[in-house]
SEMAR-685086 format. One record per residue (C-alpha): x, y, z. Coordinates in steps of 0.2 Angstrom, whole numbers, plus 5000, padded with zeros to 4 digits. Layout:
<rs>
XYZ ...
</rs>
This chain:
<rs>
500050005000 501350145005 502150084987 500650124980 500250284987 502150334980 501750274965 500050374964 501250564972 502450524954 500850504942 499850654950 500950754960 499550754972 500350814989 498850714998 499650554990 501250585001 500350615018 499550455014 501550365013 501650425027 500650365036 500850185030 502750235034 502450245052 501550115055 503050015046 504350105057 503250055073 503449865064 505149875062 506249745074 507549825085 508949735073 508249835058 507349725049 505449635047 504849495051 503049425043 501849525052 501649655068 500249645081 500049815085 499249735103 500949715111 501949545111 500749425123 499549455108 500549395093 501249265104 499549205108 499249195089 500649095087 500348975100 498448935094 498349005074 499948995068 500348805076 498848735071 499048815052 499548615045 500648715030 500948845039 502648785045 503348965045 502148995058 502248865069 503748915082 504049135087 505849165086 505349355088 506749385073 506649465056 506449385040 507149405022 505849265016 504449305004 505549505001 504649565016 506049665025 506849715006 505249785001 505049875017 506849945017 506550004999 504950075004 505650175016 507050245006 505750284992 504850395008 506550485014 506850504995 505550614991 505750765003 507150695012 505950695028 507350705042 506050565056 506250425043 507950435040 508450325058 507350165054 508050185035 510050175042 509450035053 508749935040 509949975030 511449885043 510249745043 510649695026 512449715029 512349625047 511749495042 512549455025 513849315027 515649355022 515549225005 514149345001 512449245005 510849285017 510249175030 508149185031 508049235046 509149365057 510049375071 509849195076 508749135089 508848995100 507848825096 507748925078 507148795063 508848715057 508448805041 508448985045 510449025046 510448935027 510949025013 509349075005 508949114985 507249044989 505849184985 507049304977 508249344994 509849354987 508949464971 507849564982 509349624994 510449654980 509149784973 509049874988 510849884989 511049954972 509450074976 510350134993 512450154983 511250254971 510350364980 511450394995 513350364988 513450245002 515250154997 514750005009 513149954998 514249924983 515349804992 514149714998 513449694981 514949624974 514949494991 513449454985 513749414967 515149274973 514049144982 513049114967 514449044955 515248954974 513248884975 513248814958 513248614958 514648544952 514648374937 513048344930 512148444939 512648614938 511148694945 510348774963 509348724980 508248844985 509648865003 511148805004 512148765021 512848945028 514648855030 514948685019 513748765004 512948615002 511248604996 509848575009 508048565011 507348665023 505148635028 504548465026 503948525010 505548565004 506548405003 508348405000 508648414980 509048544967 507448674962 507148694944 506248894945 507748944956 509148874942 508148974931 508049124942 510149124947 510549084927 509549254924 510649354940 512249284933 511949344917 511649504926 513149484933 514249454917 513249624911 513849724926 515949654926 516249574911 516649424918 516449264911 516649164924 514749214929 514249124913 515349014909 514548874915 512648924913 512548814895 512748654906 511548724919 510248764904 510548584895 510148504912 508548624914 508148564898 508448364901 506948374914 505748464902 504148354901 503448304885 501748354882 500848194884 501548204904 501148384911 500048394925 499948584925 499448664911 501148774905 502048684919 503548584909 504648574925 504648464941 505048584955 506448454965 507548344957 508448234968 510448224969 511248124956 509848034947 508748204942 507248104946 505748214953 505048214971 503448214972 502748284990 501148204997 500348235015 499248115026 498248145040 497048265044 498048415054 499548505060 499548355075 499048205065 499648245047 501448245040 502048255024 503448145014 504148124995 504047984985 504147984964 502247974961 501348144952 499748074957 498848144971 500048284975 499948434988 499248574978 499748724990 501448704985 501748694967 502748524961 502748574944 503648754936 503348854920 505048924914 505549004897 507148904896 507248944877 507249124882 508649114894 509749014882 509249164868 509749284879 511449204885 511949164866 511749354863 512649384878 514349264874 514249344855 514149524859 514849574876 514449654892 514149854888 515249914905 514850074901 513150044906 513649954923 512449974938 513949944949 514550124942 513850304949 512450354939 512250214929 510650164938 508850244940 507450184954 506050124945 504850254943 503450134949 503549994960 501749914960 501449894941 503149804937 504349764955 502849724968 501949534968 500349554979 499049414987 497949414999 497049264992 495749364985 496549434971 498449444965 499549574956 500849454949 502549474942 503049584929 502249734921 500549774922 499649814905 498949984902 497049964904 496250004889 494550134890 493350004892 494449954909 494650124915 492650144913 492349974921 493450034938 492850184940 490950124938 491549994953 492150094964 490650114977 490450274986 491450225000 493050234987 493450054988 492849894974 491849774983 492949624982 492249444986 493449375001 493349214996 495049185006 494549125025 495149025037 494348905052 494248975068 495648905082 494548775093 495748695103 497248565101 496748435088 496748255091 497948155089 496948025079 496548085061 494648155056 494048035042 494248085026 495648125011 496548315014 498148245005 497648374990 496648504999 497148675005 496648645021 496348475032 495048445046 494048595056 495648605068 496648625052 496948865053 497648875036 497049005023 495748885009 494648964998 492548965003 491348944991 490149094999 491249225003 490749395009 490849525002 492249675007 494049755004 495349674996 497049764999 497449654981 496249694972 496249864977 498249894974 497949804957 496449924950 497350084960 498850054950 497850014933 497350194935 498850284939 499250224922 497950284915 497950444923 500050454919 499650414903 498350544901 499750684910 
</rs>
């Protein structure tokens, strides 16, 4: 929201756009962990409050996992402390407002806290005792490692600080030292903080290497070449792309429509795990792997569309031509902040609706007519929340409730993870409301 009211002060100009940030800025500063950075959520009702939430909702969310233990420590996961951070530099930015310019240095030593010296993040930060043995791993999972390095390159450009640019070029090393080695030249989504290794982290996530995140470091190294010039960031990227394209499904076997790609594929034989759950809750159920695509968990995809032909294109245009340096982001000047952040750098869900990845289409007349017929007197689009979840109503048994939840978002009545109701109210949608907000500002930009 506070991106969107930013992006709303650039296409208007409106002063009363800028109030509005800051607003959503203080109430970001008030969420903002002592260390400097975020973790998933803030209750604004003091600390026996979110605790309580943890203890009853959060535990009893089955696929919840991230939610099931309070380290009271931030997160890098799902780019919640890097869009923060660059939020609040977007704020201090604009009239150089002197209150937001503390919690913007702190978040901005967070990043460099917490980044390892062979240039990786962990998830979660500082470490907390009985933490999940995955939270110190190196993370590329959910664009960590992509997300950060943004932020640096946004805070060497806007405020000259020297420290962001080292910390970039830390960063750029762990992915060529992350890189499998053999026949299997590709990524997990964490690797180990000290050996490297590749690890799985929820039960969900078993030990293997991850298709969409091989994709995803292929396209930051090639980034990487384009800022240095040097080849050792792609030199090994045709092996990684032959190896993405070994596990490409024929037609005749997709599950997914435009999904091509197992998400895990195991050490040394590339065959896909499958995950599976049993039980009925977060007490009786558990999840496991085997290498059958029937009956899958559907809240986690195990299949991934990726544009490998695309990437390959773009490498072979690379090798052939050459790195412009001239045009180096890692050079002063040679970088401008987007000019907005929710129609092309801002993924939004709240299960209700989703602004997804990449840049949002101008709307035509016809959609312009349509929003602004909708928006109801209130000034918000009645949106159906079809997003809910069961009520906590005690500890669940121990014995499983009848039935089959192995491919359902959520399990038995003691099962609190967000599913989708088939009679939802009706109310506000924050995505649904970012997502027609931000189809306007384009058309009123485009109208200036």
């Amino acid at each position: 929201m506070g991106h969107l009211y930013l992006d709303c002060l650039e296409a208007t100009g409106d002063d009363f756009y800028y109030r509005a940030a800051l607003s959503v800025a203080d109430g970001i500063i008030a969420a903002q962990l002592p260390a400097g950075g975020w973790n998933y959520m803030h209750d604004f009702a003091g600390e026996d409050s979110i605790r309580r939430w943890y203890d009853t909702i959060g535990k009893n969310g089955w696929r919840l996992e991230e939610f099931h233990h309070y380290d009271g420590n931030a997160t890098f996961d799902d780019e919640g402390t890097a869009e923060a951070s660059q939020f609040l530099l977007r704020a201090y930015l604009v009239q150089r407002e002197a209150r937001l310019l503390p919690p913007l240095q702190r978040a901005i030593q967070f990043v460099l806290d917490s980044q390892y010296a062979n240039g990786g993040w962990p998830q979660r930060f500082p470490r907390a005792e009985g933490e999940a043995p995955y939270a110190p791993y190196i993370t590329f999972n959910d664009a960590v490692a992509d997300a950060n390095i943004l932020f640096l390159l946004m805070v060497y450009h806007t405020l000259g600080d020297e420290r962001a640019l080292a910390a970039i070029r830390r960063a750029m090393e762990i992915f060529p030292a992350t890189q499998g080695a053999g026949s299997q030249p590709a990524w997990s989504l964490q690797h180990h903080h000290e050996t490297l290794q590749p690890m799985g982290a929820r039960t969900y996530e078993p030990e293997s290497y991850a298709t969409h995140t091989t994709a995803g470091n292929i396209a930051q190294m090639m980034d990487f070449y384009e800022w240095t010039g040097e080849r050792r960031f792609i030199e090994r990227l045709p092996q990684a792309l032959d190896w993405l394209d070994s596990l490409r499904l024929p037609d005749d076997q997709v599950r997914a429509p435009g999904r091509h790609y197992p998400t895990f594929i195991e050490f040394e034989t590339n065959r896909a795990r499958i995950n599976h759950r049993c039980g009925s809750n977060a007490r009786s159920g558990e999840y496991y792997w085997d290498y059958n695509p029937e009956n899958p968990i559907t809240h986690y995809s195990q299949w991934r569309a990726i544009n490998a032909a695309a990437l390959r294109e773009r490498l072979e245009r690379l090798s052939a031509s050459g790195p412009d340096l001239a045009q180096s982001p890692l050079t002063r000047g040679n970088f401008r902040m987007p000019r907005f952040f929710t129609t092309e750098n801002i993924e939004v869900s709240d299960m209700n609706s989703n602004v997804g990845e990449g840049a949002l289409e101008r709307p035509n007349a016809e959609r312009v007519a349509e929003l602004i017929a909708t928006l109801n007197a209130e000034g918000y689009w009645p949106t159906p929340l079809s997003a809910t979840s069961n009520p906590y109503i005690g500890e669940p048994p121990a014995e499983a409730t009848p039935g089959d939840f192995g491919g359902t978002l959520v399990g038995d009545s003691w099962d609190t993870s967000p599913h989708i109701t088939p009679t939802p109210p009706t109310g506000i949608s924050t995505g649904a409301f970012i997502q027609n907000m931000s189809a306007l500002l384009l058309a009123v930009d485009r109208a200036r």
